[in-house]
N, C-alpha and C positions, 0 to 999 in steps of 0.2 A: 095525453101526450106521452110520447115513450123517449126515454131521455139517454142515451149512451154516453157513459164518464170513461174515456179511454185510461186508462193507465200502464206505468213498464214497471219491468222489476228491475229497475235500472238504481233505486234509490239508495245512497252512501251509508252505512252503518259506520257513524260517528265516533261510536265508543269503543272497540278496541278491550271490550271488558268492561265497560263504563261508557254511559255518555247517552246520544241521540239517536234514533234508529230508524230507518228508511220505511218505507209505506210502499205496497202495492195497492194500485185502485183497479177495483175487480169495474167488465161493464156493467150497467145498469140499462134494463127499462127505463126509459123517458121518454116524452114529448119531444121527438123531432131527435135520429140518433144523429154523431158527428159525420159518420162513414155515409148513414142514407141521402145515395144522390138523389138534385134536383136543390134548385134553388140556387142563389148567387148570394155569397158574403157580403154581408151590410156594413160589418161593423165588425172588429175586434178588441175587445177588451182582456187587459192583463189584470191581474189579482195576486194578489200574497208579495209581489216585490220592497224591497223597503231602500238597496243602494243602487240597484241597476235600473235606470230609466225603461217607461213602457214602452216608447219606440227603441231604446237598444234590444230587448224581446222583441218588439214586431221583427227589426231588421235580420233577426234570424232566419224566420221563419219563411218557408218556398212558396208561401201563399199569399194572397192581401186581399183587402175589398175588391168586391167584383170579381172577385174565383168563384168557379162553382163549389159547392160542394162535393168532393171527392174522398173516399175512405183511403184513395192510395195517397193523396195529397197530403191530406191530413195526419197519417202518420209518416212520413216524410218528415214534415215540423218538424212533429212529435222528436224522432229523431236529429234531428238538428241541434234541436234545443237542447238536449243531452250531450252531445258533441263539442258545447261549446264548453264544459266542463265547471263552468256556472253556477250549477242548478245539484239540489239533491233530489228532487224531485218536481215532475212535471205531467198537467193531466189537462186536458182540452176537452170541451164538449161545447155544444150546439145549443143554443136558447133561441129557438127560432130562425129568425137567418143573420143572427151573431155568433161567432165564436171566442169562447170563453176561455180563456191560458191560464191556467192560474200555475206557478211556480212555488218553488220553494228555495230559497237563494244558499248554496253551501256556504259555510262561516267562513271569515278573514280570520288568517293565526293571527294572533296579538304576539306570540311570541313563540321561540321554539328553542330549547332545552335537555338537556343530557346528565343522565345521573347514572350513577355508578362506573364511569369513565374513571382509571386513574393511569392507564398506561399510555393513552394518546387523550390528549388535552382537548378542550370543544373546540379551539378556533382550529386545529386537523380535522375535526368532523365536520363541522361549521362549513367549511370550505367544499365539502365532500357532495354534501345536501341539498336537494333544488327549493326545498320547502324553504320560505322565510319570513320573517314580518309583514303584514302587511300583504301577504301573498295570500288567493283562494285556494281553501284546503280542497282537496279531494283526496281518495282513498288510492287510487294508483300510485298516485306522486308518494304517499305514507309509504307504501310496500315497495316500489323504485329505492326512495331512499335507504329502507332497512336493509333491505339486500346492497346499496354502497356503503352502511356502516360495516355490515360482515365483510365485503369486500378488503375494505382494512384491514380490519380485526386478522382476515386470513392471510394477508399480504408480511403482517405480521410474525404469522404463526401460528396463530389463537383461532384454531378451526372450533374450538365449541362454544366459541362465542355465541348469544342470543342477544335478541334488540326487542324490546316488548314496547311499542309504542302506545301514550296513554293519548288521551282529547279529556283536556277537562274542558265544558262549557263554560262563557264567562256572557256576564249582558251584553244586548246592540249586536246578537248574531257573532260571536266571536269569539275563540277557541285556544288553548295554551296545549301546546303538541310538545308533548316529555317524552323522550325515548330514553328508557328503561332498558340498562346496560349491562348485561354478564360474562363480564373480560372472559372468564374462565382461565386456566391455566395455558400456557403456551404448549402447541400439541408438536410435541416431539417425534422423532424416529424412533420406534418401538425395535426392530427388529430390520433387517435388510435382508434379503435372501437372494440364492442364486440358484435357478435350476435350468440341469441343461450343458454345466461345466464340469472338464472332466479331468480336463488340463492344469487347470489351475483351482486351489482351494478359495472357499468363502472369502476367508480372510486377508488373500492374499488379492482378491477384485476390491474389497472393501477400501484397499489405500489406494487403488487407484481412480476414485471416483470420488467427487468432491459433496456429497452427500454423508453425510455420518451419523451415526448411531448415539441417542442422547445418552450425555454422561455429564456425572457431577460437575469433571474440569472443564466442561464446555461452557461458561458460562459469560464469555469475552465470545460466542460467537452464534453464529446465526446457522451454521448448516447442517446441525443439530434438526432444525427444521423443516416441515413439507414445502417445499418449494417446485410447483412444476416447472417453471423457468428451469430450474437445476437439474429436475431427473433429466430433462432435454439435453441437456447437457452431461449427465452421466453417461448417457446414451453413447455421444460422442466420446466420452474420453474410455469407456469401455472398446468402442470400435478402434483406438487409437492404437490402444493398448492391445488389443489382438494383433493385429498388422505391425505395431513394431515386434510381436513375437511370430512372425511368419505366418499366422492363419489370414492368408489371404481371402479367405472364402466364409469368412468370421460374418455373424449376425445379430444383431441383438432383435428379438421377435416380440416380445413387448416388457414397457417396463409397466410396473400396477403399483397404485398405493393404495391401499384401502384403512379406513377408519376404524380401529379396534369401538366395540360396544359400548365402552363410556365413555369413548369420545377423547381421549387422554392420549394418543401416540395413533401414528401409523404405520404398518405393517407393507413396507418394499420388499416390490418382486422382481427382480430382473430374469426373462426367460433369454437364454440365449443357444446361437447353434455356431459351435465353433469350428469345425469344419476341419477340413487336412492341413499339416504346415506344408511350408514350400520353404524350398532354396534358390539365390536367385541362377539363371543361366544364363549363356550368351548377354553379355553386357556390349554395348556399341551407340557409336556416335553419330547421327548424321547432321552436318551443318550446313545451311544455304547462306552465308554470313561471307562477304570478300572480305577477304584479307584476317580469317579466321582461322587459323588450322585448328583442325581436330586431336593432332597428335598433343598438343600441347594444352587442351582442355582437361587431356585425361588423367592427369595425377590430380586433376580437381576432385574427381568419382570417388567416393567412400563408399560403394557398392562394388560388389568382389564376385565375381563366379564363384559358385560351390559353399558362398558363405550364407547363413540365414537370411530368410530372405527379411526385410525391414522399410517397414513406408516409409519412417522415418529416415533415414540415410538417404533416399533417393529424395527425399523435400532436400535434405543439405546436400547432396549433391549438384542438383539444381538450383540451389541459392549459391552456391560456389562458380558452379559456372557463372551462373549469369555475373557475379562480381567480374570473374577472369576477363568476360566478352566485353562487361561494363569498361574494362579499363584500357580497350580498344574505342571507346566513345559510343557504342550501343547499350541506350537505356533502357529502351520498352522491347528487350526481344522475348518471344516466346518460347517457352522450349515444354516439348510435353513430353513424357515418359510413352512411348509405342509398349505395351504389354500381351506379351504373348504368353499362354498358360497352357502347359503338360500336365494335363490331371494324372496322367498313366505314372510318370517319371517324377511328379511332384516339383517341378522345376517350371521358374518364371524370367522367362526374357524379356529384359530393359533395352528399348533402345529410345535416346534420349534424341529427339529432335528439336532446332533448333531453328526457327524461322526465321526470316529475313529484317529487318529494323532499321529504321534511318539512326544516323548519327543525331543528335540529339544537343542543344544549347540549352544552358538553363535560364529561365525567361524571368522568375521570380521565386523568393522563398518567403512562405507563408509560415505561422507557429499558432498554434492551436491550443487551446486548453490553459495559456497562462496568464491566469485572473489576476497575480500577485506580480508575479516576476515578469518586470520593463521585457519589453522584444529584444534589445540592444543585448543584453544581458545573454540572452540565446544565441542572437548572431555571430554576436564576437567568439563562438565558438567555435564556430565554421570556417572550414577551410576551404570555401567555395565562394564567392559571390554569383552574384547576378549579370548573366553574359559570358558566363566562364566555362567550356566546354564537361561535358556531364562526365561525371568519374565514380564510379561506384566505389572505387575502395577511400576515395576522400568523403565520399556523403556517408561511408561506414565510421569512418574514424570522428566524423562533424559529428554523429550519433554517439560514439563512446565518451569522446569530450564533453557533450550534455549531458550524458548519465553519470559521469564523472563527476560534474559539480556539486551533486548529493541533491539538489533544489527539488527531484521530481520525481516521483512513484515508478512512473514509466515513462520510456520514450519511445516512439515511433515515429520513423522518416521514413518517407514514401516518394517515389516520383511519381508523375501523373501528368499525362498531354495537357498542353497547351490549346489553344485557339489555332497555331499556325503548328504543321507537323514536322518541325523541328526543334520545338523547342518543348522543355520541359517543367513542370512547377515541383518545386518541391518543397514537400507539405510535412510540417514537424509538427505532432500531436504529442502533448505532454498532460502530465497529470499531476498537479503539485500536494507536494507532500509538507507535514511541520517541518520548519528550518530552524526552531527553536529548539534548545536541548536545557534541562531543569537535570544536574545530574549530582546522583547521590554516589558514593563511593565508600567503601568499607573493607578494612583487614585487619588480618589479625597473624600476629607472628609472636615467638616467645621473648624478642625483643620490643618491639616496639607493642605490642598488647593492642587493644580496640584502636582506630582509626575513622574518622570521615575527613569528607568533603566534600563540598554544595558549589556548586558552577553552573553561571546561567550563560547560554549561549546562544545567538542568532546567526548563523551562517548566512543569510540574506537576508539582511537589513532592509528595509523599505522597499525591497523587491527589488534591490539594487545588486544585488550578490555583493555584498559588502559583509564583513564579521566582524561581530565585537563578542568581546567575552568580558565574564565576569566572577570570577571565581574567589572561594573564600576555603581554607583547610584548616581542620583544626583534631591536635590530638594529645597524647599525651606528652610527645615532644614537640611539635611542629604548628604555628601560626601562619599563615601565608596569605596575603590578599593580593589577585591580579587584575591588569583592568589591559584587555586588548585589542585593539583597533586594526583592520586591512581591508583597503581597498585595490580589489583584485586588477582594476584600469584605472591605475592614476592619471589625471587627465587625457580621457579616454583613449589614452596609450597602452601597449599590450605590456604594460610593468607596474607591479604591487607595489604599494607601498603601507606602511603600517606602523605604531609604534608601541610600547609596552611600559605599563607602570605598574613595579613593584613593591611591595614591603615585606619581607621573611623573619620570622624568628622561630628560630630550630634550635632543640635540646638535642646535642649531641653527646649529653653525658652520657649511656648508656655505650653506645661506639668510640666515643673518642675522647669523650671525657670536657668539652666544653659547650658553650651556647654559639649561638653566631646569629645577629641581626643583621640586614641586609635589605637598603632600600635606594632604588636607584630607578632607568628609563633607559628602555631601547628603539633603537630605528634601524628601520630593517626597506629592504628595494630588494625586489626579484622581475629579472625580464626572460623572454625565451629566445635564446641564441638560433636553436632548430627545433623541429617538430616535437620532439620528445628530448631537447638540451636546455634544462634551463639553470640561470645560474643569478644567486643573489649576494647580497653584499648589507652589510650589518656593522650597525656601532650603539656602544653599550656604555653605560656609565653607571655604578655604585659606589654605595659608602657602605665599610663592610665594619663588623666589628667581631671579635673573638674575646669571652669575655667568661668571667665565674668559673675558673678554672681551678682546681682543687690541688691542694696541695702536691698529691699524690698521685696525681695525672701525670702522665708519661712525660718526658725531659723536652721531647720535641714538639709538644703541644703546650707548653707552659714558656716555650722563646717567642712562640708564635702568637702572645695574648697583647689587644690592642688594636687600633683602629687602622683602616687602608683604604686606599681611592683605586678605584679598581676603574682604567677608562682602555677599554677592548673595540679594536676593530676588526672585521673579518670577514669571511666570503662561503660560499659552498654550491659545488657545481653537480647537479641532479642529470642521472640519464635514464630514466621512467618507457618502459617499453609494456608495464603491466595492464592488462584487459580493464581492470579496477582496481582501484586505490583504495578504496574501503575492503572490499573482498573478493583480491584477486582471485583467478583460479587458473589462470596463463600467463607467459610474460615473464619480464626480468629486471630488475634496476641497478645504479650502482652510483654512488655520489659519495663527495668527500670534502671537505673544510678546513680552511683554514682559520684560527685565530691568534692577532698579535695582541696582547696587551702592554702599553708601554709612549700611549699617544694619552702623555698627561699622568696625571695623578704618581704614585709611589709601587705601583706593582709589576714589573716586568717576565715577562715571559712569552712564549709560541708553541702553539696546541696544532697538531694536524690530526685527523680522522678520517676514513676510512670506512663503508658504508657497503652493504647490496646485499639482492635477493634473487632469488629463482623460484616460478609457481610452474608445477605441472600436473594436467588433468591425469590423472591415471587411468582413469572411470568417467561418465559421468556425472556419480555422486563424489570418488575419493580425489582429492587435491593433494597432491604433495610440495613440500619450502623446504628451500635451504636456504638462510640467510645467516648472516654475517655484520661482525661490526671491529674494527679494530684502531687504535688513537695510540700517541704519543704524544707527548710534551716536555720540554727542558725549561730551566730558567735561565733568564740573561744577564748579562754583565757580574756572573760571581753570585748572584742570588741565590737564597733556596724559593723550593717553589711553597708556599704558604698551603696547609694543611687544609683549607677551603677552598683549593683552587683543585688541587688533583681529582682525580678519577677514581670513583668508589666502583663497586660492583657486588651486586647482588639483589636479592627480591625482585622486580619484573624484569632484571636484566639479567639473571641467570636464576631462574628459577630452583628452588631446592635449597638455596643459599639466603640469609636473611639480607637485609640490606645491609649495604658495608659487611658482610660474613665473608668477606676473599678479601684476600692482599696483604701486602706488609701491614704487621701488627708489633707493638712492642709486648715481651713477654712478660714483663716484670709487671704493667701494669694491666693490659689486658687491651690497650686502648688500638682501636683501628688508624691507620698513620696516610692511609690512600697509597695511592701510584701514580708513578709520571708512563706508564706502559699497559694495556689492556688489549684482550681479542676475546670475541666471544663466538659460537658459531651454535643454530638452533637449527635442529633437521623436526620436520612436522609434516604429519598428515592428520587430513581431518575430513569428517565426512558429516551427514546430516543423518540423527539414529532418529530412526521410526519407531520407537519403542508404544508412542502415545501418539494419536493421530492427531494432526493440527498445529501441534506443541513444536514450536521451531526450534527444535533442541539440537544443539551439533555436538560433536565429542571430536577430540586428538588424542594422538599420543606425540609426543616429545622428546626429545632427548635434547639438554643445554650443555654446551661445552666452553669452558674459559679460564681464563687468570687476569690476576693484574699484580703486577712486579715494580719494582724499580724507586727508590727515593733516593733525595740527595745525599744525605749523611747520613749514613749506618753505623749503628753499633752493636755489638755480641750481643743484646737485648734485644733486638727488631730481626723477627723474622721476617724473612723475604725472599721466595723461592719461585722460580718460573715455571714450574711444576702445574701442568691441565687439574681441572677443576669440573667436574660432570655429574650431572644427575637426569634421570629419566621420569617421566610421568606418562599422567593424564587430567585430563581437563575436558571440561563441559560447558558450552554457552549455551544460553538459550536468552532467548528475545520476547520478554511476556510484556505483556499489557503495561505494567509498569516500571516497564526499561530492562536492556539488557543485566543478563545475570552472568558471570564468570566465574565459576571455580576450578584451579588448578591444586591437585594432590602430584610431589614429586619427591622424588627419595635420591640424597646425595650418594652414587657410586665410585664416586674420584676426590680426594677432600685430605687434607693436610687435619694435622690434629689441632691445631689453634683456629681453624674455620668455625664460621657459627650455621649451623642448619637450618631449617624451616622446612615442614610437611606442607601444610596446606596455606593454602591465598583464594580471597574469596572479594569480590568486588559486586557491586551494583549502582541500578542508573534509572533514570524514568525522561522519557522526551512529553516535550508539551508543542 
């Protein structure tokens, strides 16, 4: 009898290095083969199973009792049964007119495991992995998942990562699957290159694309790293970057990263073809818009005849317009740039058209992205509702008011059609950022010597836009604990209200020659009159003391020792026209206050002040400020004014000057006396230096100008001269990973000789 034992080379190789290993069954001679036809299946018997039932095998298989015998049929099964992913091996043959299956069933993992993992944890890979307990192993799903473990590892950074997956056998057909892990070192950017550029040097593309070159300080950031998401995007910010410098006909041909030999960094190439510049030509408007004129579109255009030509400009041009037309009640109008190009004469002609658009209602405003901060909290920003006809430069300004609040990374408002084609949605996309602030503070001046202070602070409280503070100082003169409360909509009405408890105890031996403790509570309401008027109202209450006064301390600070009730009421009216309040770079403000004290307690007097600024873009990196601050105050009924009441100046209010280093001083003893009179005026530009890529580092320069004059009772001892008071510098912020950093160097050029100086001030801070 001649007997054929079909077999595949289809069998799993278990081990990995180790383990179980697959069988090919060659045919055989036998008695009756499986393939030779003739004859009808009797019978099918299965063999070697031990978890899968024999009819779950039969019901694989294309055949049954009563099939003839067929060699195409028969392997047909054969295949099946392989498919079903099952089996590590499978071989059929014929014993007559029975056919014989015998299997080999692939193991169940018992469990599945990761070693040498320490930069991403197993329940990240865990998650990653199709293989699992309980689950049948096979050798596909083993090499699927190794390559989703590198997928990480690369997604990471860590292109030389390796996954060596083991199988150990355990009894009952069942197998412990350990994937063996070599993080490797994080594969960095070895080198960038640029060929192809003629116009511009290496160094000078390298800051314009958001890929960089591994370096020591890079170690807060990730784009240090291969990322092809990014080169794609280098791509882009390279083509940006040509076409704002006039190469219109700019290309970039491909970008390449390849893997240096050990595997340690990769080697960027950008090829590019830069092409001719252009200048733009013939600029012109055409509008299909009623009730649109064109002439008065046109001081919107920041694109000029004969000036270089720039993509950028013509995007703000077109975002300008369409505000201008927006505030006609057209929201969705189109307008495309018409571009015509003189290769001969190098000149490109804009003409901006402007298609047709319905007026537009707004239907609903939607806010996106804020996981943390209530909706109300955003809306109440806006100076639109819902039903309100659509206004571009109010959905501009509802935009700067959200950005304003500090609560979010980014903002973006959009409008976007409706269901019905006059109405509009508009859709505010936010991106929330820490409103927590953990901040450290430090200086150093040759009066006051080392300095901190630690303040904890939540600008949005439970997502409420509400703020509390918490702050504590301490130095070698100065104790201070405060505790602050404001909620921005007191009863969801558009007026703050908030109040403040303090405690102080300040060594003013060095300046003035006494102590002074001070602890009391304020209440404080601000509402907005108009768009940019707002004005608030304020009342304060302390117990003050002056106290450890020294013999030989100055005549007017030794009348002045003893306790006082200090109860202040007052007001101040803000006109804020500034882009940003944190860091203008346009805009202007001016505001000013008033305080009585004299409702209650034993101290009488009236303070006014005087406030404002001016930001202008020079550039758009340089910003230039002029600001300003000037105050007066008398006392009432015959009083003097108490030596803790006046007006000091110096350290961050005239830089160059230590604290209290200006104004009336007595000579005899040296002691600072304050002023009832002050002005101060600070001119600054500041720009962002690219010295170090990444590193958000800004520099200014400065010049501070001021005095402060004027006390009640003078004597040939106290100097007191209305005489300017100036110093110039420079100074440097930067914003690291662990909170912004400030240092200012300034050298006093205008200064009386009994003034005290100071060079350097130096601050820091960390957000959480």
């Amino acid at each position: 009898m001649v007997r054929l034992v079909l077999g595949m080379a289809m069998a799993l190789a278990l081990g990995f290095g180790g383990g179980l290993g697959g069988r090919v069954v060659q045919a055989q001679e036998s008695e009756g083969s499986a393939t030779e036809p003739g004859g009808t299946i009797s019978a099918i018997a299965v063999e070697g199973n031990e978890r899968i039932e024999a009819e779950t095998v039969r019901s694989y298989l294309s055949i049954g009792v009563g099939d003839p015998f067929e060699g195409r049929t028969v392997n047909t099964a054969l295949k099946a049964l392989f498919a079903t992913g099952l089996f590590a091996d499978v071989t059929i043959r014929r014993e007559g007119n029975a056919l014989i299956v015998r299997v080999v069933e692939n193991p169940i993992i018992n469990r599945v495991a990761f070693e040498g993992n320490r930069k991403i944890d197993d329940d990240a890979l865990t998650v990653e992995v199709q293989l699992k307990p309980r689950v049948v192993y096979t050798r596909p799903r083993v090499q699927s998942d190794v390559q989703r473990i590198l997928e990480i590892y690369r997604r990471s950074g860590r292109f030389a990562a390796t996954v060596d997956p083991k199988v150990i056998p355990l009894p009952q057909n069942r197998v412990d699957l350990v994937f063996e892990i070599d993080e490797g070192p994080v594969t960095g950017i070895t080198r960038i290159n640029f060929v192809g550029n003629t116009r511009f040097d290496d160094s000078d593309l390298r800051t314009e694309i958001a890929t960089r070159e591994s370096a020591w300080y890079r170690f807060f950031t990730s784009d240090d790293t291969y990322d092809p998401d990014r080169l794609t995007f280098d791509r882009e910010l390279l083509r940006k970057f040509y076409l704002k410098e006039g190469y219109a006909d700019f290309r970039v041909i491909s970008a390449v990263a390849e893997l240096t030999r050990d595997r340690d960094g990769f080697l960027v190439t950008f090829t590019v073809e830069e092409g001719e510049r252009y200048n733009f030509g013939k600029i012109d408007i055409e509008s299909k818009l009623k009730g649109v004129d064109v002439e008065a579109l046109k001081p919107s255009l920041t694109t000029f005849e004969s000036d270089t030509y720039n993509a950028d400009e013509i995007e703000k041009s077109i975002l300008a317009m369409t505000d201008a037309v927006g505030n006609f009640g057209y929201a969705f109008v189109d307008i495309e740039p018409a571009v015509k190009r003189d290769r001969g004469k190098r000149t490109i002609d804009i003409t901006y058209q402007i298609a047709e658009g319905p007026r537009v209602y707004i239907d609903r405003i939607e806010i996106i992205g804020n996981g943390r901060t209530l909706d109300k909290v955003v809306r109440r920003e806006f100076r639109l509702v819902e039903g309100d006809a659509f206004n571009t430069a109010k959905v501009r300004r509802s935009r700067d008011r959200i950005r304003g609040l500090g609560f979010f990374e980014t903002v973006e408002v959009q409008a976007e059609p409706s269901d019905m084609p006059d109405r509009s949605v508009v859709t505010v996309t936010v991106q929330e950022k820490s409103t927590g602030e953990l901040s450290f503070g430090a200086g150093f001046s040759s009066l006051d010597g080392p300095l901190a202070d630690v303040s904890i602070t939540e600008r949005n409280l439970l997502g409420r836009g509400q703020d509390l503070s918490l702050g504590f100082t301490i130095s070698a003169r100065r104790r201070e604990l405060d505790l602050g409360f404001t909620e921005p909509y007191f009863l969801d009405r558009n007026i703050s209200a908030g109040f403040d408890l303090f405690r102080r105890t300040t060594d003013f031996q060095d300046e003035s020659s006494y102590d002074e403790e001070s602890t009391g509570f304020g209440l404080r309401s601000g509402y907005s009159i108009a768009e940019d008027l707002t004005h608030g109202i304020r009342y304060g209450l302390s117990f003050d003391q002056i106290s450890d006064i020294p013999d030989d301390a100055s005549r007017f600070i030794r009348a002045q020792e003893g306790d006082s009730i200090k109860s202040v009421i007052g007001h101040n009216l803000l006109y804020d026209r500034r882009n940003n309040r944190q860091e203008p770079s346009e805009g202007y403000f001016v505001g000013g206050g008033q305080d009585y004290a004299g409702v209650g307690g034993n101290v009488n007097f009236i303070q006014h002040t005087l406030r404002g600024g001016y930001y202008y873009s020079i550039t758009e990196d340089f910003v230039a400020s002029v600001s300003g601050r000037v105050g007066h105050m008398s006392a009432l009924f015959g009083d003097d004014l108490r030596v803790n009441d006046r007006f000091f100046l110096g350290g961050t209010s005239l830089r160059g000057f230590e604290t209290s280093g200006v104004g009336p001083r007595d000579l005899t003893t040296d002691d600072a006396l304050g002023g009832n009179i002050f002005y101060t005026t600070t001119l600054e530009i500041s720009t962002p230096l690219r010295i170090i890529d990444d590193v958000d580092l800004r520099g200014r320069i400065f010049t501070d100008v001021g005095s402060l004059f004027s006390v009640d009772d003078e004597g040939s001892e106290v100097a007191d001269v209305q005489s300017p008071r100036a110093a110039a510098g420079i100074g440097f912020s930067y914003v690291s990973p662990f909170g912004p950093i400030r240092v200012d160097f300034a050298q006093a050029y205008l200064k009386e000789s009994f003034d005290k100086t100071e060079f350097f001030r130096f601050s820091f801070g960390t957000r959480f």
